[in-house]
FIKOLZA-1660 file (N, C-alpha, C; in steps of 0.1 Angstrom, whole numbers, plus 5000, padded with zeros to 4 digits):
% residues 97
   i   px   py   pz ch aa at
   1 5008 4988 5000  A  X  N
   1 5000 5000 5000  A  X CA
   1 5009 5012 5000  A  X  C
   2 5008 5023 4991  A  X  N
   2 5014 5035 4992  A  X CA
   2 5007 5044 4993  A  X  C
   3 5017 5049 5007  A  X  N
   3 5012 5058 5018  A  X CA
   3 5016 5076 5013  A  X  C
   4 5016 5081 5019  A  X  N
   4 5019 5097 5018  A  X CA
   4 5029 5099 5014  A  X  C
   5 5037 5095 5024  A  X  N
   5 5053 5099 5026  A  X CA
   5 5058 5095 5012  A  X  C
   6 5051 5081 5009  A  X  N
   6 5058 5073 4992  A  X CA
   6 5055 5085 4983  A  X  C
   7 5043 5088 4982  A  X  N
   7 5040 5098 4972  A  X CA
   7 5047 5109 4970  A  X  C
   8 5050 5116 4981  A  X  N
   8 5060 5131 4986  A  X CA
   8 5074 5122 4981  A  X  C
   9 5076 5115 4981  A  X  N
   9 5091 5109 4982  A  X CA
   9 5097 5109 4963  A  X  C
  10 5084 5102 4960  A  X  N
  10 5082 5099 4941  A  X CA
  10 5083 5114 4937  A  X  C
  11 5073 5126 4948  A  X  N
  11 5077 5140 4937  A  X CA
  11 5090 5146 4939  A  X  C
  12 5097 5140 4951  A  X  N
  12 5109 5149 4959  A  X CA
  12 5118 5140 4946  A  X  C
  13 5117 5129 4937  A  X  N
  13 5127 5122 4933  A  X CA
  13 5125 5128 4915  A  X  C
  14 5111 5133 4913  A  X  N
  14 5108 5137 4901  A  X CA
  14 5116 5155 4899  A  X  C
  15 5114 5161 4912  A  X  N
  15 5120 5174 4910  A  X CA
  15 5132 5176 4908  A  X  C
  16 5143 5165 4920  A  X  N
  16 5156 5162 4914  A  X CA
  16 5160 5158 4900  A  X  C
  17 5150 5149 4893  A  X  N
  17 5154 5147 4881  A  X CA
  17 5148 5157 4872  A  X  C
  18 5139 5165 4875  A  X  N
  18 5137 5180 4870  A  X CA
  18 5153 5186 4868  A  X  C
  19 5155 5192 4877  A  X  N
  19 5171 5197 4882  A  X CA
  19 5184 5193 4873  A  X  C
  20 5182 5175 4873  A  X  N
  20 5195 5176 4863  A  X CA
  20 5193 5175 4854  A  X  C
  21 5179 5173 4851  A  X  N
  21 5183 5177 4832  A  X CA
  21 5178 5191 4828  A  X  C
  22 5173 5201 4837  A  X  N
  22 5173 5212 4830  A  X CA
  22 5192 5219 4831  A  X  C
  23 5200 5208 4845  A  X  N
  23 5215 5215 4841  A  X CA
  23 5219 5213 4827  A  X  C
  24 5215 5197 4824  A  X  N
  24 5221 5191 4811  A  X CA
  24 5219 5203 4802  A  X  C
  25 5207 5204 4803  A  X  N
  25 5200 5213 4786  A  X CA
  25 5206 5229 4790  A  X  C
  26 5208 5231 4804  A  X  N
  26 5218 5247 4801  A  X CA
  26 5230 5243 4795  A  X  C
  27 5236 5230 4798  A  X  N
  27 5249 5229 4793  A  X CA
  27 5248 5226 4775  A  X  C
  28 5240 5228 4772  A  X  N
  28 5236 5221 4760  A  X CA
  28 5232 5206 4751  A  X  C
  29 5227 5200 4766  A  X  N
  29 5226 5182 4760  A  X CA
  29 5213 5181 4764  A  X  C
  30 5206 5193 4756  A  X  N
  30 5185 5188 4756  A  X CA
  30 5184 5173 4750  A  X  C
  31 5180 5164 4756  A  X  N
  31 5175 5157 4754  A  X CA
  31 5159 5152 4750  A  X  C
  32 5155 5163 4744  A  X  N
  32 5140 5163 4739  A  X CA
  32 5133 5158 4745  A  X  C
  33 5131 5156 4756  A  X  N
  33 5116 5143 4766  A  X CA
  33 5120 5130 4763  A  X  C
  34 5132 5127 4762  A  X  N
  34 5140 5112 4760  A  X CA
  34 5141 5106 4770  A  X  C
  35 5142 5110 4784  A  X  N
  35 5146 5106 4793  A  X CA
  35 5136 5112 4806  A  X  C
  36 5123 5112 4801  A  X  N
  36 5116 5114 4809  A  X CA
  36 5110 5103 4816  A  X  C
  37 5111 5106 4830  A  X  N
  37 5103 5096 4838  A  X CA
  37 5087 5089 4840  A  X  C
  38 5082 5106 4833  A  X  N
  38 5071 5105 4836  A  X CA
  38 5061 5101 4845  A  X  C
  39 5070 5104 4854  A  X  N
  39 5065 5101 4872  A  X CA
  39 5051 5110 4875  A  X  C
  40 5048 5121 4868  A  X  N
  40 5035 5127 4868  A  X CA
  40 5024 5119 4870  A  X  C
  41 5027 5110 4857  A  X  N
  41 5013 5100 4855  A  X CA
  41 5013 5088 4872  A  X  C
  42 5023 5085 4872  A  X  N
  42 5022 5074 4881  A  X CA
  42 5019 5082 4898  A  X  C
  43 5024 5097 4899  A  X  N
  43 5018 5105 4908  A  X CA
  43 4999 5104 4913  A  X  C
  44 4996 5109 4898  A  X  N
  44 4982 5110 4893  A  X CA
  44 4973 5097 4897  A  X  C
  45 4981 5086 4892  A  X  N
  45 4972 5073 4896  A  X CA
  45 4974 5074 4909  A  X  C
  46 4984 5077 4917  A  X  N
  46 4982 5074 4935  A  X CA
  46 4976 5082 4942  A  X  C
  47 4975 5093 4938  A  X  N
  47 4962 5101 4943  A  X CA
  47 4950 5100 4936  A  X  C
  48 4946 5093 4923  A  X  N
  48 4937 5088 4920  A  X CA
  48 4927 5105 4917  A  X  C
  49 4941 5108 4908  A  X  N
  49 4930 5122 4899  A  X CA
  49 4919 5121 4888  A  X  C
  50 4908 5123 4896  A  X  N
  50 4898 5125 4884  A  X CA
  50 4904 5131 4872  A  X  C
  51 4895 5123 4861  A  X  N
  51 4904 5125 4846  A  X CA
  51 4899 5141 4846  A  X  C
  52 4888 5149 4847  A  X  N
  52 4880 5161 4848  A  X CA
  52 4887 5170 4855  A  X  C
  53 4896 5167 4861  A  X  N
  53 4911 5173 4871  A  X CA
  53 4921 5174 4866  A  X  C
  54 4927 5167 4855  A  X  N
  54 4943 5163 4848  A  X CA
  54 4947 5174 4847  A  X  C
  55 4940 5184 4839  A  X  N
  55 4946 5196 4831  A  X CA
  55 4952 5207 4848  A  X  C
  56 4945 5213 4852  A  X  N
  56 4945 5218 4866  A  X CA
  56 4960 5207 4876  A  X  C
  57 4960 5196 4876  A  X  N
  57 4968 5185 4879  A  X CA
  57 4981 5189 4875  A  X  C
  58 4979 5187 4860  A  X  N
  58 4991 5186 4854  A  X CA
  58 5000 5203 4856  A  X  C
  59 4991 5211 4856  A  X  N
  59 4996 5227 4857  A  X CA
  59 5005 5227 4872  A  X  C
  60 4996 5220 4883  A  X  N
  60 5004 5226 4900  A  X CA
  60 5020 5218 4893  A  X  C
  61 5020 5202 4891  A  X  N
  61 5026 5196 4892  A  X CA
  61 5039 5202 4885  A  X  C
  62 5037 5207 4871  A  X  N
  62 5046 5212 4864  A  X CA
  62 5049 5222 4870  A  X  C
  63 5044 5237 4873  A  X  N
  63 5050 5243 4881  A  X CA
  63 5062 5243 4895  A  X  C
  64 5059 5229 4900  A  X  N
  64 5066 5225 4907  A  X CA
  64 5077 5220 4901  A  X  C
  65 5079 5216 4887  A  X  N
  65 5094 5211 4882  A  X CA
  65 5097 5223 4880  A  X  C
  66 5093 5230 4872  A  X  N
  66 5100 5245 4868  A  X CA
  66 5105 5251 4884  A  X  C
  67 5099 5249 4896  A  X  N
  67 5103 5257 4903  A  X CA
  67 5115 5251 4907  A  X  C
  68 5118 5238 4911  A  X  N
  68 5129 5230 4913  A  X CA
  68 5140 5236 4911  A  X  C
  69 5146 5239 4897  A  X  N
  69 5160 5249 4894  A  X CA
  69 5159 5259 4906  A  X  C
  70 5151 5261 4913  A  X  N
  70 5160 5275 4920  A  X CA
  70 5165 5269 4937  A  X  C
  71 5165 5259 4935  A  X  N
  71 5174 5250 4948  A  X CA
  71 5185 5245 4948  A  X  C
  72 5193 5243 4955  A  X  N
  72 5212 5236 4953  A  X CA
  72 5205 5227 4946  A  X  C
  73 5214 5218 4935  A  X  N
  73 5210 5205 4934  A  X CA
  73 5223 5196 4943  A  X  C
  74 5215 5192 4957  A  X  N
  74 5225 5177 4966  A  X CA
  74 5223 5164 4963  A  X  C
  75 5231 5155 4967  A  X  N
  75 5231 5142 4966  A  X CA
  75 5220 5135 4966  A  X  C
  76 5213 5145 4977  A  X  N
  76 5202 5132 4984  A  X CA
  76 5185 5143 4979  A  X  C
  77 5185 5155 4977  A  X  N
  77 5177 5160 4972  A  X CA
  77 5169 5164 4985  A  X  C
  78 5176 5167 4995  A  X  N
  78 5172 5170 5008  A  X CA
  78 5163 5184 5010  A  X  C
  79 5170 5191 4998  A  X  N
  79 5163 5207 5002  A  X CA
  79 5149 5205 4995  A  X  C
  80 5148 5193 4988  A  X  N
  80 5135 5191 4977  A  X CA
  80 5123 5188 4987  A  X  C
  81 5128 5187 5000  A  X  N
  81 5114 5179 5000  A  X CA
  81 5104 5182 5010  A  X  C
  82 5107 5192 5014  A  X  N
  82 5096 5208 5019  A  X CA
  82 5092 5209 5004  A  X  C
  83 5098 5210 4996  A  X  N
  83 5087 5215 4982  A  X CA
  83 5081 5202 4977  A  X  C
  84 5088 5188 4979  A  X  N
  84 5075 5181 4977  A  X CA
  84 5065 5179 4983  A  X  C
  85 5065 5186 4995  A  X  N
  85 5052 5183 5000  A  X CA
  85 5044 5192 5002  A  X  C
  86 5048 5206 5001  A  X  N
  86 5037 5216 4997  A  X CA
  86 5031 5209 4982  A  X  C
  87 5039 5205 4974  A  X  N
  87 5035 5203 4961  A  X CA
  87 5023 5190 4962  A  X  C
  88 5029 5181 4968  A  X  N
  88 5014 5173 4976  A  X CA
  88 5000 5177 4981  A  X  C
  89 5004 5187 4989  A  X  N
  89 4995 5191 4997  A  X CA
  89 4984 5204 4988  A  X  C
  90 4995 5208 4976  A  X  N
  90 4985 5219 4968  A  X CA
  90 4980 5211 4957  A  X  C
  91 4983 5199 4952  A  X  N
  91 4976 5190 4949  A  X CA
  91 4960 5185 4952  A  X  C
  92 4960 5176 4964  A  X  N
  92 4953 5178 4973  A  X CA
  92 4942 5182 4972  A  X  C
  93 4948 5197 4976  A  X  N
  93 4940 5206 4981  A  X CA
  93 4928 5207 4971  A  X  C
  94 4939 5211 4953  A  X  N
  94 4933 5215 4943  A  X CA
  94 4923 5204 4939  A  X  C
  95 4922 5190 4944  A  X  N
  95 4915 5180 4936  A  X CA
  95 4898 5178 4946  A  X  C
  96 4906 5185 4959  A  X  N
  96 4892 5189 4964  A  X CA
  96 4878 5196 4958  A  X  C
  97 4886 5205 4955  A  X  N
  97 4875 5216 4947  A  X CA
  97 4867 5215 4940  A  X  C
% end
């Protein structure tokens, strides 16, 4: 069974991988959506977003990778994960409504 923490943990691991490949692509090695995880979707199934939700969904969630670059990128993705769980929690919130 996947609990909270797993969920917050899957976005704290999607924003670090946010992080290094928007270094790659400053450095110049865009990798066109080649190496995407696509951890959104499997986010989506574990909170179990109505499909009438996705678009609204997919906007918090993305916002949250764009916001990612403006943290150290560390080892362990430690500073990430106050922002994944606001990013949970405005999820959430938003799927209430």
């Amino acid at each position: 069974m996947i609990n909270k923490s797993q969920i917050i943990h899957i976005i704290q691991q999607d924003l670090k991988h946010s992080q290094l490949t928007e270094a790659l692509r400053n450095l110049g090695l865009d990798d066109g959506g080649l190496y995407s995880l696509d951890l959104i979707s499997l986010v989506a199934q574990l909170i179990q977003v109505p499909s009438e939700h996705m678009e609204n969904f997919t906007e918090i969630y993305g916002s949250y990778l764009d916001k990612a670059n403006q943290f150290p990128i560390t080892y362990l993705g430690e500073c990430l994960l106050p922002v994944a769980e606001e990013c949970y929690l405005q999820l959430l919130e938003r799927m209430e409504v």
